[in-house]
N, C-alpha and C positions, 0 to 999 in steps of 0.2 A: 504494500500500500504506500504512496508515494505521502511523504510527511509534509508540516506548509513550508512552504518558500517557494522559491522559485522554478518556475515549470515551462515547459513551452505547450501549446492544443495545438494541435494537426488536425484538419480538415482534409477527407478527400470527395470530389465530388465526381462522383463516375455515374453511368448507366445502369439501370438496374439487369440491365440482359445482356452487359458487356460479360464475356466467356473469360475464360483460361485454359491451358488443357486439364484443370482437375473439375470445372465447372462454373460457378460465374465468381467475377473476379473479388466481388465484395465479398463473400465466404471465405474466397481464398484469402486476402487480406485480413480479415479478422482471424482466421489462424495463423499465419506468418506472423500477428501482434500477441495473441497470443502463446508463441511458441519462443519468441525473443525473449519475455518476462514484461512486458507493458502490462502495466498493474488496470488498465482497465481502457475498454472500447464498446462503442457505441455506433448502430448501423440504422437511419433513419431513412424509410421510403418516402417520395413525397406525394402531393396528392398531383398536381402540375409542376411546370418547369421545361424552358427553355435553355436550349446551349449556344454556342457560336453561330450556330446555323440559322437561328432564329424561329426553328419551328416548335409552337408551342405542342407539348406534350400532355395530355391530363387521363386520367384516372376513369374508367367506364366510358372511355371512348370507342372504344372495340375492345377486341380477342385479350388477354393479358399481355399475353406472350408479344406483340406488335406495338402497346403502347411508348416502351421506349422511354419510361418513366427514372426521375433522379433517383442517385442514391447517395448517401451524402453520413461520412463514417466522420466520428469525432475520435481524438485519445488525445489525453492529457499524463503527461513524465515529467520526471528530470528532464533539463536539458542534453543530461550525459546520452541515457537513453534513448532519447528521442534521437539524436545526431549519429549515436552508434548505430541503428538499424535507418536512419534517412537515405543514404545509397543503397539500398536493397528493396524496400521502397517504393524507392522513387523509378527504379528497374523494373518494378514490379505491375505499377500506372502505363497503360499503352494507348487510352484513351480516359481523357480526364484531367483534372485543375486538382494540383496538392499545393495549400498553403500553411505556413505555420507563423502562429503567433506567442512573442513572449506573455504569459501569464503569472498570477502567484496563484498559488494553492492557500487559500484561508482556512479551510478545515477539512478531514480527511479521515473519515471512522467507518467500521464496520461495527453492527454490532446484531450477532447471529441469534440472540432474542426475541428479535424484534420485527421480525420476517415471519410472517404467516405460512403455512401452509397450507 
């Protein structure tokens, strides 16, 4: 669990039906974040949303599979962390915008009582 101070948030914002060869690429990024020790990631679809191309994409416009809808993954580290897996990353994005911003962490708890079942 990353303590407070200082952090940088990574944003990536890809396609929700962008591939990989293990399957689509946001899955595969949150394992890669995952498997590094990133203490935690976050992968939000969206309801519309446009790219560079300008064509707007939304939600119950047809098939799933053709909408072509964002997907837009957060994680917040160290700075150490974030930098040590960034060229791998960033290798990893073949379609898509990654940006990163400096942050702080003001609180950072888990607390496994407190979590319903």
């Amino acid at each position: 669990m990353p303590v407070a101070g200082p952090a940088l948030k990574v944003t990536v914002h890809l396609n929700q039906d962008t591939g990989s060869t293990n399957g689509f690429l946001h899955d595969d990024i949150l394992a890669f974040l995952q498997s590094k020790g990133i203490d935690g990631a976050t992968a939000f679809r969206a309801h519309a949303g446009f790219g560079v191309h300008r064509q707007l994409h939304t939600s119950g416009a047809g098939d799933t599979a053709g909408e072509h809808l964002p997907v837009v993954l957060y994680f917040v580290d160290t700075p150490e962390k974030v930098r040590a897996i960034l060229p791998e990353l960033l290798s990893m994005v073949t379609d898509g915008l990654v940006e990163a911003h400096p942050t702080e962490i003001l609180k950072s708890i888990t607390t496994a009582e407190k979590v319903l079942s």
